[in-house]
N, C-alpha and C positions, 0 to 999 in steps of 0.2 A: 107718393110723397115728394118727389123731387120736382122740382120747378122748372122747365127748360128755358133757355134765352127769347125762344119764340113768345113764350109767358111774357118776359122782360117787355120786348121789342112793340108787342099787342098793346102795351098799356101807355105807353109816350106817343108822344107827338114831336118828333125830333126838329121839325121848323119852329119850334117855340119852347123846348128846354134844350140848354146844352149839355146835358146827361150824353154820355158815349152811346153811341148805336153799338147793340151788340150780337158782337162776334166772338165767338168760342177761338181761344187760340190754346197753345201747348204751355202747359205748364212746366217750370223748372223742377231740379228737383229740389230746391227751396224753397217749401211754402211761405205765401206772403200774406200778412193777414190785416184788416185794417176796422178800427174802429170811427165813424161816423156819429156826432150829434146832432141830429137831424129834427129842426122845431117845424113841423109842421102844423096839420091839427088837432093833433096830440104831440106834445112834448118828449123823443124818445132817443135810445141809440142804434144803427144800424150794426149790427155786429158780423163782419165777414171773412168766412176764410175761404182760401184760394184750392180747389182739388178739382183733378180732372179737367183742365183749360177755364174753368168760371169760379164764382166766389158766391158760395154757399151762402145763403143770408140768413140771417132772424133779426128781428125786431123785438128789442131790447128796453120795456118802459122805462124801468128804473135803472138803467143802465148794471155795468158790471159791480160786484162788491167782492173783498178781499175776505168778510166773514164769509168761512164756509157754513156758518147757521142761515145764510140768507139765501135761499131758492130761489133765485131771480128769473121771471118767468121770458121763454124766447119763442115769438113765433116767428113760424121758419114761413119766408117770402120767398119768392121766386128768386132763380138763379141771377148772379150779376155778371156784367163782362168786367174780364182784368181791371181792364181801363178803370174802370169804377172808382178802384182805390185810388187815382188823383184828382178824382173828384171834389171840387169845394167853390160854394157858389149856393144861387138861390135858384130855385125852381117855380117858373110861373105860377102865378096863384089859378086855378082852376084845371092843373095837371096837374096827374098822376104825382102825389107825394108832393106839392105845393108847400113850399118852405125854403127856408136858409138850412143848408149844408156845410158842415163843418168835419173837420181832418180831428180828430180828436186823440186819435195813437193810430201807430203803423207799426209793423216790425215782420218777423218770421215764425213759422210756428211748424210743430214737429208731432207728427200722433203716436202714441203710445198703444202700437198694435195695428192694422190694417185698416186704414180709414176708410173704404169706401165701406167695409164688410160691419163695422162699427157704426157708420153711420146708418147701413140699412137694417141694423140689430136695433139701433135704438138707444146706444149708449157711445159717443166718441170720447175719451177721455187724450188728453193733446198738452202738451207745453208751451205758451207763449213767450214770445221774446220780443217785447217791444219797448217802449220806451214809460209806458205809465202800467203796461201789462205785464207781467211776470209770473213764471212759476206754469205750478199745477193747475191744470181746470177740467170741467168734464160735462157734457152735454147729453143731459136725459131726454129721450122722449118718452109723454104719459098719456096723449090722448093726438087726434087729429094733426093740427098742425103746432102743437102745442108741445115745445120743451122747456127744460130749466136749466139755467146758466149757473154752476155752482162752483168756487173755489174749493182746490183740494188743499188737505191741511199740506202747509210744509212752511218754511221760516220765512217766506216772501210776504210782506204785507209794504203797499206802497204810498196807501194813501185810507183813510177812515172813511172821506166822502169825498161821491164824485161830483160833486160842484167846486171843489178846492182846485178843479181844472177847469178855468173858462174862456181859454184861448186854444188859437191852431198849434199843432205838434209842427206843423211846417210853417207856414206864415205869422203867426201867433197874435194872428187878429180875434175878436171878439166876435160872438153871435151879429151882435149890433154893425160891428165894424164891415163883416162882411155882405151884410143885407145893403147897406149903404153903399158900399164900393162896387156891387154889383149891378146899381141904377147907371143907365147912360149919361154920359158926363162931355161928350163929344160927337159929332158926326163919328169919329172911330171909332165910340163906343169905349175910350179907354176908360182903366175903374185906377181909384186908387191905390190900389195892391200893386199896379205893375209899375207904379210911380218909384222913385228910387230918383232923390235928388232933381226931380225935373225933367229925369231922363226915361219914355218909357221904355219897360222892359219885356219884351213877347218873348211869350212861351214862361212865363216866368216859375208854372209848377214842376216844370222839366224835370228831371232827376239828373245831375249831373256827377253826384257819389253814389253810390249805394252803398257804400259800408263807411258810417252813418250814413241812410240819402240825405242827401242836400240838395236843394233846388238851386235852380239858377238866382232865383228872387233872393232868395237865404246868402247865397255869394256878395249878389249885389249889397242885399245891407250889411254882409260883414264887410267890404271892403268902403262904404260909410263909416261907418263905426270908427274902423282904424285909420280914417284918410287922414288927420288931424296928425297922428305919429309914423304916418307912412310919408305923406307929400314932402315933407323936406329931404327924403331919399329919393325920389321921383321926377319932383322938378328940376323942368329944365335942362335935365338929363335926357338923353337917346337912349329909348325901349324896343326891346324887342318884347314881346309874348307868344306862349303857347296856347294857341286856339283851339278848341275842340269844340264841335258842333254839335256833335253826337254824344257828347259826353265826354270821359279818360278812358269809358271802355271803346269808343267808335275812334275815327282816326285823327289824330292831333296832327299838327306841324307848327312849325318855327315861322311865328310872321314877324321882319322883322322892317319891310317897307312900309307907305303910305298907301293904304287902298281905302279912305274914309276922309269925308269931306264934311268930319263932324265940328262944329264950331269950338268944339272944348280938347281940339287936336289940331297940336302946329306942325310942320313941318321946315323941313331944314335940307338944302340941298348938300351931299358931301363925297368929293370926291374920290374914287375908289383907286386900286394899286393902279392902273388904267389911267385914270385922270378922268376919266370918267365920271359924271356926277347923278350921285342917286337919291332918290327922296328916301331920308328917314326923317322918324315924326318923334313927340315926345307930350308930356303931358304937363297942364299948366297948372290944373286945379283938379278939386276933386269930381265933379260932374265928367273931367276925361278919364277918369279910373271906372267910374261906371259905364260911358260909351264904351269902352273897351271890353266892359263886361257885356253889354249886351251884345255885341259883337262876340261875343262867343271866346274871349280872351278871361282864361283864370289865373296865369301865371306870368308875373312880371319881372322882366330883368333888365338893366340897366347897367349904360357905359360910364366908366372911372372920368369921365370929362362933364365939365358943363357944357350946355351948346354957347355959352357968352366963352367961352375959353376950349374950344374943341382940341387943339393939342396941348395941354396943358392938363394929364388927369391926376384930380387931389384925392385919389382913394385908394390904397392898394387893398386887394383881394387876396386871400389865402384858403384855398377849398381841402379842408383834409379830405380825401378821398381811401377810405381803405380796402385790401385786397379782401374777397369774401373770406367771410368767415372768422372776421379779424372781431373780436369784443370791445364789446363797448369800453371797457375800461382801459384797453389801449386807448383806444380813439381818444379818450379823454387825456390821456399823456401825451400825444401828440398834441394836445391844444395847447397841453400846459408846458410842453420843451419850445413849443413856436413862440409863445407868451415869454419865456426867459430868456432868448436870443434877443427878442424885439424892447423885452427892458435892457436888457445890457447896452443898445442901441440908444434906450434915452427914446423908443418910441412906444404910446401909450397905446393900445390895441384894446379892441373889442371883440366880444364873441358872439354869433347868434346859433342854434341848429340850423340846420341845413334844410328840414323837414323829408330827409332821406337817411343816409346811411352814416355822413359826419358832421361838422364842424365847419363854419366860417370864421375865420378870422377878420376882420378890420381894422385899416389903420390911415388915418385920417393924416392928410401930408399937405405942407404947400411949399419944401422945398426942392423937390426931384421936378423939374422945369418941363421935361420936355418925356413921350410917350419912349425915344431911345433910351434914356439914364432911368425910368419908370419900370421898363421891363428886364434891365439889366439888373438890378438892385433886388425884386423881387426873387429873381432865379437865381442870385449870389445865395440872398438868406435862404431857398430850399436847398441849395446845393453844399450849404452851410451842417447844415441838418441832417442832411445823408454823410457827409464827411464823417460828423459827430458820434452820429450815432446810426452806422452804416446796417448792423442785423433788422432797425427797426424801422427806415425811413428811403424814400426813393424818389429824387426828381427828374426823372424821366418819365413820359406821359407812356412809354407804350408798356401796354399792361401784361407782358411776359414778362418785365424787371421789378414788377410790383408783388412777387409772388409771398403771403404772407408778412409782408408788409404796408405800410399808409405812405400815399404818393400826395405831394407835397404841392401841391395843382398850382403852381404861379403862371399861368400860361392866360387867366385872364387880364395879367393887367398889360394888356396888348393892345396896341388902337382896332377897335372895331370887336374888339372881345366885350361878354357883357358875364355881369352876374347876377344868382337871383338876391331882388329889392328886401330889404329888411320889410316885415310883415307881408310879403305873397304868399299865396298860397301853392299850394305844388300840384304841380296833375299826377299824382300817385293813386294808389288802391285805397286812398282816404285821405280825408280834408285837411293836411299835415301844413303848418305853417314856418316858414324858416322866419323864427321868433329872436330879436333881442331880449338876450340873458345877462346877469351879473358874470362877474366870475365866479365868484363862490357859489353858486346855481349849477355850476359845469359838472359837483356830484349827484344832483339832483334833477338832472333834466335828459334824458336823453336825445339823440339826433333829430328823432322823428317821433318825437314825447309830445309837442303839444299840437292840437287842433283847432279848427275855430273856436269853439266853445273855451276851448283852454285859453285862446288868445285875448278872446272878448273881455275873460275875467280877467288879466292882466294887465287889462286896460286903465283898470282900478288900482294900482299900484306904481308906485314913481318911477316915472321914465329912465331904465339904468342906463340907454345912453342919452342922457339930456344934455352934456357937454361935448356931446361930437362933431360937431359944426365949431365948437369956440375955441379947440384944439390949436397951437400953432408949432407945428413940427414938422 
């Protein structure tokens, strides 16, 4: 019954589809499982799960259904390589499987009982965890290569019919969209998927989350999306970001020079403690948010100065920072005692998360002149804070004085300190966005509460800081 990779490998023609060649590799211990709608010559879905280094297949006519009265019949294909499951694209017409490929659901999945032993019985019964797939499921065999795909009762039902999905879980193009984008468009061959403002994007199905994955392409159009309420923090401004090539799980670093001679990035020569003068670069428009991205940058941070006024920065930064273990509901008292010092002051502050552990504060200034009286003022008010209210608050950075207490971060607003950009995204364990909030949101949102998807939809909603720039204080 089992299909080997050699099956696989026999049936393609790899100089003329780009199907992965495959190789058997080791499987994690979380199974990954992926659903495919695959229009060939028959209209069907490719239904795959991940055991033993390959991805078990059937072929799916009518795809999954959520009633367990519907038997939906699966024949079982030959084994897939991993790879498989970033697959999405069209396959030459006169090979093997000749058709548009589409990403249809991904996620993980869990067997209920010994799967290899279940599968060679004739019955796997398994939990999916995906994004359109959920719950109970169980897989019969009843003749040859011939099983049935059948929902197990339980309270999950996600959707009545599966046509009410007709875009990618990952790119969220159309059947159509991707047949087309798949024709060559250049000597490079570039297709409209990896387009993104004009800029293109390689490698664009990369996975650069896994908890949601998120692709690189998926990055690149959310920082589209938000460029509109991001660029007025950005520009003109000196950036550093956090690069990872490999992903948040491979190895990141701080880039904070010019290594890119993209036309949608300026540069700026600036003296160091030295005298020294070094290239830092900054970004003018939104096409340099997206070079950035494909360069392999997801997190963006940025200096309290303009480059038209480099010693003169008009932003002070406040990072609550709390000692582990400290709850969210402190945290939020600290926004709200930083908040009642900074009214007593007569200065109007804003708040975003952080998309980690606390709270940003902002506060929009044009009259502390110079980066000396900028970083003086800053460290007055935290050290304002610890006087106060000494059991709860600590400005000093070294984190043996922070014990069970939130340390009062004024230490960015220093020349050549940066913070992270209202809407970046963070290189964390997930797509966490350091989001502008109201204040009255501060009970309702946690530090590292909203994600892309969270952000996208708040895009929908009026801009709480839309008078931050018109501020004069």
């Amino acid at each position: 019954m089992e299909k080997t990779l050699k099956t696989y490998n026999s049936k393609r023609d790899f100089t003329k589809t780009k199907e992965p060649i495959g190789k058997k590799k080791t499987s994690n211990k979380k199974l990954r499982f992926v659903v495919q709608h695959h229009k060939a010559r028959r209209d069907h879905y490719d239904f795959r799960l991940e055991l033993c280094g390959t991805l078990k297949s059937w072929a799916v006519p009518k795809g999954p259904s959520y009633d367990p009265k519907d038997k939906r019949l699966a024949v079982m294909v030959e084994d897939h390589p991993l790879e498989y499951r970033n697959f999405e694209g069209t396959i030459p017409e006169g090979e093997y499987g000749g058709g548009t490929v589409m990403l249809w659901d991904e996620g993980y999945w869990e067997a209920l009982g010994d799967p290899k032993k279940s599968l060679k019985e004739g019955s796997l019964k398994f939990i999916l965890h995906g994004k359109r797939l959920l719950g109970k499921w169980t897989l019969v065999h009843f003749k040859k290569d011939n099983w049935l795909l059948i929902k197990e009762k339980d309270s999950v039902i996600l959707f009545d019919d599966i046509t009410d999905f007709q875009t990618s879980i990952r790119t969220k193009r159309t059947m159509d969209e991707i047949t087309v984008d798949a024709k060559p468009r250049t000597k490079k061959n570039s297709r409209k998927d990896d387009i993104v403002e004009g800029i293109k994007i390689t490698n664009p199905n990369k996975v650069i989350y896994k908890k949601p994955e998120t692709t690189k392409y998926e990055i690149a159009e959310y920082y589209k999306k938000v460029s509109s309420r991001m660029m007025p923090y950005l520009k003109h401004r000196l950036i550093s970001t956090i690069r990872c090539p490999e992903g948040i799980d491979g190895v990141c670093f701080f880039k904070k020079h010019l290594d890119s001679h993209s036309p949608d990035i300026a540069k700026i020569d600036v003296p160091n403690k030295s005298g020294k003068k070094e290239d830092y670069y900054y970004i003018t428009d939104t096409p340099g948010i997206i070079s950035e991205v494909q360069m392999n940058s997801y997190e963006f941070h940025i200096w309290s100065s303009q480059v038209t006024n480099i010693n003169h920065p008009n932003v002070l930064v406040f990072d609550l920072d709390p000692d582990e273990g400290i709850n969210t509901s402190k945290i939020r008292e600290s926004a709200k005692d930083l908040k009642s010092i900074l009214d007593e002051l007569s200065l109007k502050s804003y708040i975003k998360t952080s998309g980690g552990k606390g709270y940003h504060i902002l506060v929009p200034t044009k009259k502390l002149k110079d980066w000396s009286t900028f970083r003086e003022f800053a460290k007055n008010i935290a050290e304002l804070m610890e006087e106060k209210w000494p059991e709860k608050y600590v400005s000093n950075v070294r984190k043996a004085q922070r014990k069970g207490k939130v340390f009062i971060d004024w230490i960015r607003n220093t020349k050549g300190a940066t913070s992270v950009a209202p809407y970046s995204l963070r290189t964390k364990n997930k797509p966490t966005v350091s989001m502008p909030i109201r204040w009255n949101e501060l009970g309702k949102v946690k530090p590292d509460g909203i994600t892309i998807d969270d952000a996208i939809k708040r895009l929908k909603r009026k801009d709480p800081w839309e008078d931050f720039f018109e501020i004069d204080q």
